[in-house]
C-alpha positions as CSV (number, residue, x, y, z in Angstrom):
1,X,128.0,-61.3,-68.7
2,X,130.0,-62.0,-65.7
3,X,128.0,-61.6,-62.4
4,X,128.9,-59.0,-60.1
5,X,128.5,-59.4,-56.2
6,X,128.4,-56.7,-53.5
7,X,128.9,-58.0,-50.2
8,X,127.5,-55.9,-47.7
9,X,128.6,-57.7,-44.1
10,X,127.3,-56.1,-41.4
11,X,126.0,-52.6,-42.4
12,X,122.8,-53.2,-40.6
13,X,123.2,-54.6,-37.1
14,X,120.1,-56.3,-37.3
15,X,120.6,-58.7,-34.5
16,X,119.9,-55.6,-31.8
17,X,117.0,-53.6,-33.5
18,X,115.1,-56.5,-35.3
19,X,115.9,-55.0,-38.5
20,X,116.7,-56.5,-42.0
21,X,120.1,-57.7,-42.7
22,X,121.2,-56.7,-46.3
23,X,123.6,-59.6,-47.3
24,X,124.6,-59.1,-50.8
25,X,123.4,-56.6,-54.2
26,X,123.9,-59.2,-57.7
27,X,123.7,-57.2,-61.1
28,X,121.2,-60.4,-62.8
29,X,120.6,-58.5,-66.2
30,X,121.9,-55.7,-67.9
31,X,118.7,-54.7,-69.5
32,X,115.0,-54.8,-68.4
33,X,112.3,-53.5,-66.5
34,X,110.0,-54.0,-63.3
35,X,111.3,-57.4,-62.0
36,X,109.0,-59.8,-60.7
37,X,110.6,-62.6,-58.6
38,X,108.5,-65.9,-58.0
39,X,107.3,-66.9,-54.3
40,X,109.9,-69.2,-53.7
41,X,113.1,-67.4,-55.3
42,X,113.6,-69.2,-58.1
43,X,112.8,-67.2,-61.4
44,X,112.6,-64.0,-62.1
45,X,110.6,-62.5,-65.1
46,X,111.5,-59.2,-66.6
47,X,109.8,-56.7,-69.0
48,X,112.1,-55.9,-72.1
49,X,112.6,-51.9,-72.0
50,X,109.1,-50.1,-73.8
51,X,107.5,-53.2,-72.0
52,X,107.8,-55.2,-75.1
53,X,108.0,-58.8,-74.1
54,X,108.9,-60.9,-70.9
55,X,112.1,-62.7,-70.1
56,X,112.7,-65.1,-67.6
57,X,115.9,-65.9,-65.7
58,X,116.7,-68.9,-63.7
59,X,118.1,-68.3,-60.3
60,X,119.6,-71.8,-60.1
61,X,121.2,-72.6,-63.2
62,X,121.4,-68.7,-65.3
63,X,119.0,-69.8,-67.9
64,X,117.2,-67.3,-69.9
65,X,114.3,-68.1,-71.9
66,X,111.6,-65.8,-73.7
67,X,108.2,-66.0,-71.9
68,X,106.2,-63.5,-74.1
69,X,106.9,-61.2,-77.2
70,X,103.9,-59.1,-77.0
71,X,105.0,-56.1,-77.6
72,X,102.8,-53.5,-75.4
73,X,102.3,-55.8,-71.7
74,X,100.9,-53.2,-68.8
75,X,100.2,-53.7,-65.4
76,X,101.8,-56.2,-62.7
77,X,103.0,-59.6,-64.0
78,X,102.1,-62.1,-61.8
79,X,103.4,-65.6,-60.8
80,X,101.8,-68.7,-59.7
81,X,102.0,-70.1,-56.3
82,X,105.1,-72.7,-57.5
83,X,106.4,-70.0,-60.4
84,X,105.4,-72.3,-62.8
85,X,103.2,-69.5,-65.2
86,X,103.0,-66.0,-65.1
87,X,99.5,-63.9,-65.6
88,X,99.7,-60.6,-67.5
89,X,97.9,-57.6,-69.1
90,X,98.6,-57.0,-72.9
91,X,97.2,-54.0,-74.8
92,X,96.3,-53.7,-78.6
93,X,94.6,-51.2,-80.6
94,X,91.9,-50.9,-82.6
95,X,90.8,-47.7,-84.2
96,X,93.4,-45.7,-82.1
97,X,91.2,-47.5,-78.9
98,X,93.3,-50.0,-76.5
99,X,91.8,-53.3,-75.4
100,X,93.2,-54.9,-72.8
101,X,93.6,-59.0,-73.0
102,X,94.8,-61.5,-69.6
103,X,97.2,-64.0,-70.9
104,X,98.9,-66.7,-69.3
105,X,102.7,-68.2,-69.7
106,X,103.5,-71.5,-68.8
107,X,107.9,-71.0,-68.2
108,X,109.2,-74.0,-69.0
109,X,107.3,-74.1,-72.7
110,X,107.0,-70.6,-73.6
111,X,103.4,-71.4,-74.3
112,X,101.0,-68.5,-74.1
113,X,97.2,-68.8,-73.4
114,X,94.5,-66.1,-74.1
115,X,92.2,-65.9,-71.0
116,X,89.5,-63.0,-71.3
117,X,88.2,-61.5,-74.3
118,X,90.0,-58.1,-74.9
119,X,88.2,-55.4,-73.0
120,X,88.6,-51.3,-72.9
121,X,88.9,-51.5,-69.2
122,X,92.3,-53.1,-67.3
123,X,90.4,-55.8,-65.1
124,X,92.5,-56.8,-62.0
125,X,93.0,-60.5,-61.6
126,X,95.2,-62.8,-59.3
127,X,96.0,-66.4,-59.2
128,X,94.0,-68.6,-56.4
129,X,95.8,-72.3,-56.1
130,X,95.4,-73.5,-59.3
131,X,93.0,-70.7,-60.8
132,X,93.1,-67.2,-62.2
133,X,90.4,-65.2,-61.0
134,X,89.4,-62.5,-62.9
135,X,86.5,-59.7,-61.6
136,X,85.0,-57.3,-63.4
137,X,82.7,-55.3,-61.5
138,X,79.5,-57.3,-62.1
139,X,81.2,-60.5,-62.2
140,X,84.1,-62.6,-61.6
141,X,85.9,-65.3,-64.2
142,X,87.5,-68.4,-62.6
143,X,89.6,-70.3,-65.3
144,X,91.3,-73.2,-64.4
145,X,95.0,-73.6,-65.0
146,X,97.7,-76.7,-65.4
147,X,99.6,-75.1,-62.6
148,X,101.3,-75.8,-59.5
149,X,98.4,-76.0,-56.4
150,X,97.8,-74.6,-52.8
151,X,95.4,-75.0,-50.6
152,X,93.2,-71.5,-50.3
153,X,90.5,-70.7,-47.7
154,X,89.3,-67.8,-49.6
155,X,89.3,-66.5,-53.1
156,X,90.7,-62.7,-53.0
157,X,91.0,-60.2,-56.1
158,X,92.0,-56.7,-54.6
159,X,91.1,-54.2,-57.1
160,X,91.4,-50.5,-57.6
161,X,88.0,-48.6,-59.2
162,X,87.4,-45.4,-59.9
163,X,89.7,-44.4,-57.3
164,X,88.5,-46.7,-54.8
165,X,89.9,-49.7,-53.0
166,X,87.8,-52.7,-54.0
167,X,87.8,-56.5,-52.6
168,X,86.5,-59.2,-54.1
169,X,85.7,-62.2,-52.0
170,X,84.6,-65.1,-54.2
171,X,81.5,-63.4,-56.3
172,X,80.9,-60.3,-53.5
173,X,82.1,-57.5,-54.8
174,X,82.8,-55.1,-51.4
175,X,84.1,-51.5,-51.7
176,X,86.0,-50.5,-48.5
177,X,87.4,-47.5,-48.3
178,X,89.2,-47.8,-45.2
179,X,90.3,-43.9,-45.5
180,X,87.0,-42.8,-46.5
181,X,86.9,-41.2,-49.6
182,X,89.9,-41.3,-51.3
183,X,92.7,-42.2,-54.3
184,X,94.1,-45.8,-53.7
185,X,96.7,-47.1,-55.2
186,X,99.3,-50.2,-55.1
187,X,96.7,-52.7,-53.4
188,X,98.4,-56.1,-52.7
189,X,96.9,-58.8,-50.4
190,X,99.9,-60.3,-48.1
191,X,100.8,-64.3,-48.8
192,X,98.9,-65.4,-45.9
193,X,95.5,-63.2,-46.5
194,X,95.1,-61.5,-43.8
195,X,96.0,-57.8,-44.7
196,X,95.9,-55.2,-47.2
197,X,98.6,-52.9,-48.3
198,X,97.6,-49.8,-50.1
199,X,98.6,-45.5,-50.7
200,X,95.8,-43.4,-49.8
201,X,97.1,-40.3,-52.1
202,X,94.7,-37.8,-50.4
203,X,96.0,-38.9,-46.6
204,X,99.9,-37.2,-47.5
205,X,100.8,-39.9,-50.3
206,X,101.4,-42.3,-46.8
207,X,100.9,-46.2,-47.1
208,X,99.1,-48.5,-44.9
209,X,97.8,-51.8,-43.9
210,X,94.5,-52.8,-43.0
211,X,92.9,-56.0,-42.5
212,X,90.6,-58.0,-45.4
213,X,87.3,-55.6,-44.4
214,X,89.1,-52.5,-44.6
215,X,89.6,-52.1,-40.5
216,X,91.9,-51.7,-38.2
217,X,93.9,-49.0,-40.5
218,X,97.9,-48.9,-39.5
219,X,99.2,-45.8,-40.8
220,X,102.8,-46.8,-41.6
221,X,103.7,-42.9,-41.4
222,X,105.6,-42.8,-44.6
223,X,105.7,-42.1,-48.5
224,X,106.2,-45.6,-49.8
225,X,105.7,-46.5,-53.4
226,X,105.3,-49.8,-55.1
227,X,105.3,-51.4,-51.9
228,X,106.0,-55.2,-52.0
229,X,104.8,-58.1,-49.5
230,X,108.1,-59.5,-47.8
231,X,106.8,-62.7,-46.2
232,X,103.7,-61.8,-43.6
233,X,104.7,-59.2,-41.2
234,X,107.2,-56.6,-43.7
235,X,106.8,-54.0,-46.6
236,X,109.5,-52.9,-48.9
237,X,109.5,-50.2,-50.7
238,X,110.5,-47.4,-52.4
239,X,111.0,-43.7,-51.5
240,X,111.3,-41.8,-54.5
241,X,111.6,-37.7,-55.8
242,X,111.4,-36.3,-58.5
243,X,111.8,-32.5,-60.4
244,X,108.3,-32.2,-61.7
245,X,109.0,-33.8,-64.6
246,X,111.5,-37.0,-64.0
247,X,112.8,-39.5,-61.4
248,X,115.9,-37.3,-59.8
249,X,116.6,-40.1,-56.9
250,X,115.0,-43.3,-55.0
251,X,116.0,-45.6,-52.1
252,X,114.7,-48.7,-51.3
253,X,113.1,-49.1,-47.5
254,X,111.5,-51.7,-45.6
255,X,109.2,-51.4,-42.6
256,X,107.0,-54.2,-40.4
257,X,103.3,-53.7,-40.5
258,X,102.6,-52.3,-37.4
259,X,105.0,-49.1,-38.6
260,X,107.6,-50.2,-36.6
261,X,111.5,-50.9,-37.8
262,X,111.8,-48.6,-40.8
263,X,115.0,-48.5,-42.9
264,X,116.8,-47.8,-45.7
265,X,118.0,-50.8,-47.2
266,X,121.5,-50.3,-48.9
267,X,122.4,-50.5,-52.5
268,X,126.0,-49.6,-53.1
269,X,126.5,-48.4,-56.8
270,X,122.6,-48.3,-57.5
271,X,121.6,-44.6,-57.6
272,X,117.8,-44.9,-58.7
273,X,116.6,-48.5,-57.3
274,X,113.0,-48.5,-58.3
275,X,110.2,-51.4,-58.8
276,X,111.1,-54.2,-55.7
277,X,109.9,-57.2,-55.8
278,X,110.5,-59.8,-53.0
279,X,110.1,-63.9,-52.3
280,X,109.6,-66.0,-49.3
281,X,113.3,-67.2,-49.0
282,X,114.8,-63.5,-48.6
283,X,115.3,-62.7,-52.0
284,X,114.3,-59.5,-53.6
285,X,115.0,-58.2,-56.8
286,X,114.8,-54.1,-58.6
287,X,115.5,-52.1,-60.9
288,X,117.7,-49.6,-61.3
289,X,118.5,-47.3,-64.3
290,X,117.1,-49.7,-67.1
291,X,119.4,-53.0,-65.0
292,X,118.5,-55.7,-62.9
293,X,120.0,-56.1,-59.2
294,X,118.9,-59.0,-57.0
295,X,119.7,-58.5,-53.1
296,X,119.7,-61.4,-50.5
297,X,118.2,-60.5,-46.9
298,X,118.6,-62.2,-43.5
């Protein structure tokens, strides 16, 4: 398939608000679902449509290769610190009962590696340098991976339980609750560690940003779903309705977060972009209707 390019110019003049600068909109895949992107822009992993298997593409050179053909894989996928491997959730059944089971794919070998037991509940988990960290209410795993290393000062898993908003900081398990009691959802810990981005449903579906204890609460003043961490300091999103039953129409938005700069971010020819995922060189990829669009910010 021939790549196709949307060149967007200057439709943002970003240069006197601040804002993001939408550059270009590249149609990457003609099939797949919930695009991750690795931290430096370089591959991007896909789920094949039912979530039936993962499938990488190289931003450099267009290669595709199959990362996993389990056939039912929930939850985020989540890249290493180099994009090296990928951690996932995969679900089996046994006597009509799912059991969830963390695996890890290495993307240059397509080798897969079991790393929890399978268990009835969906444990969160979250690569820390060269470890997968794994926490489970009264405990947390630490498995050591052949994988590309950083330096970490803490070991973070943000969790959600029972509705609430859960941190684990190396074995301390801390509920926070920084909007009292509530329904939290989307939890993602920013590159550098320093905040939390969440939905409190029960505060008007809005998202915010709090610091690692769960204080000083930003509300960001909006309904912004599957928010993303672009670099330190912005959110991207998306704003989605719906008819009670299906998906009628979404845009994609970004905002800083101190709630400041919000926008639409434009996707010419996309009517439903859902699911962003973004890098640290300005990258971020969706999807949209069942295809894969990768856009280039400045």
């Amino acid at each position: 398939m021939k790549n196709t390019v949307f060149l967007l110019g200057l439709l943002l003049s970003a240069s006197a608000f601040g804002q993001l600068q939408v550059v270009s909109v590249e149609h990457i895949a003609d099939a797949g679902i919930q695009p991750k992107i690795s931290p430096n822009g370089e591959v991007v992993v896909i789920k094949d449509a039912g979530e039936a298997g993962l499938t990488s593409i190289n931003l450099l050179d267009g290669e595709r290769r199959v990362v996993s053909r389990d056939e039912d894989i929930t939850g985020d996928v989540l890249f290493s610190d180099g994009g090296t491997m990928v951690a996932y959730s995969s679900t089996i059944y046994k006597h009509q009962m799912p059991y969830h089971t963390i695996k890890a794919a290495r993307l240059a070998t397509g080798e897969v590696q079991e790393l929890d037991a399978p268990a009835q509940e969906r444990y969160a988990y979250r690569f820390s340098g060269g470890t997968i960290r794994i926490a489970k209410r009264t405990s947390v795993r630490s498995q050591r991976l052949l994988t590309d290393i950083r330096k970490t000062d803490h070991s973070y898993v943000i969790a959600t339980e029972d509705d609430d908003l859960v941190l684990y900081d190396g074995k301390v398990r801390k509920v926070l609750s920084p909007n009292g009691e509530n329904i939290y959802l989307w939890a993602s810990i920013s590159p550098d560690e320093k905040h939390i981005v969440y939905m409190a449903v029960n505060d008007g579906c809005h998202t915010f940003v709090c610091d690692m204890d769960g204080k000083n609460v930003t509300d960001l003043g909006h309904y912004i779903a599957a928010p993303t961490w672009f670099g330190n300091g912005w959110i991207i999103g998306q704003q989605d309705e719906d008819d009670g039953h299906r998906m009628t129409k979404s845009r994609l938005v970004a905002i800083r977060i101190d709630g400041s700069d919000f926008q639409q971010l434009p996707t010419p020819q996309q009517t439903m972009p859902i699911n962003p995922s973004a890098s640290s060189d300005g990258k971020v990829v969706f999807e949209n209707n069942g295809q894969i669009f990768l856009m280039q910010l400045q």
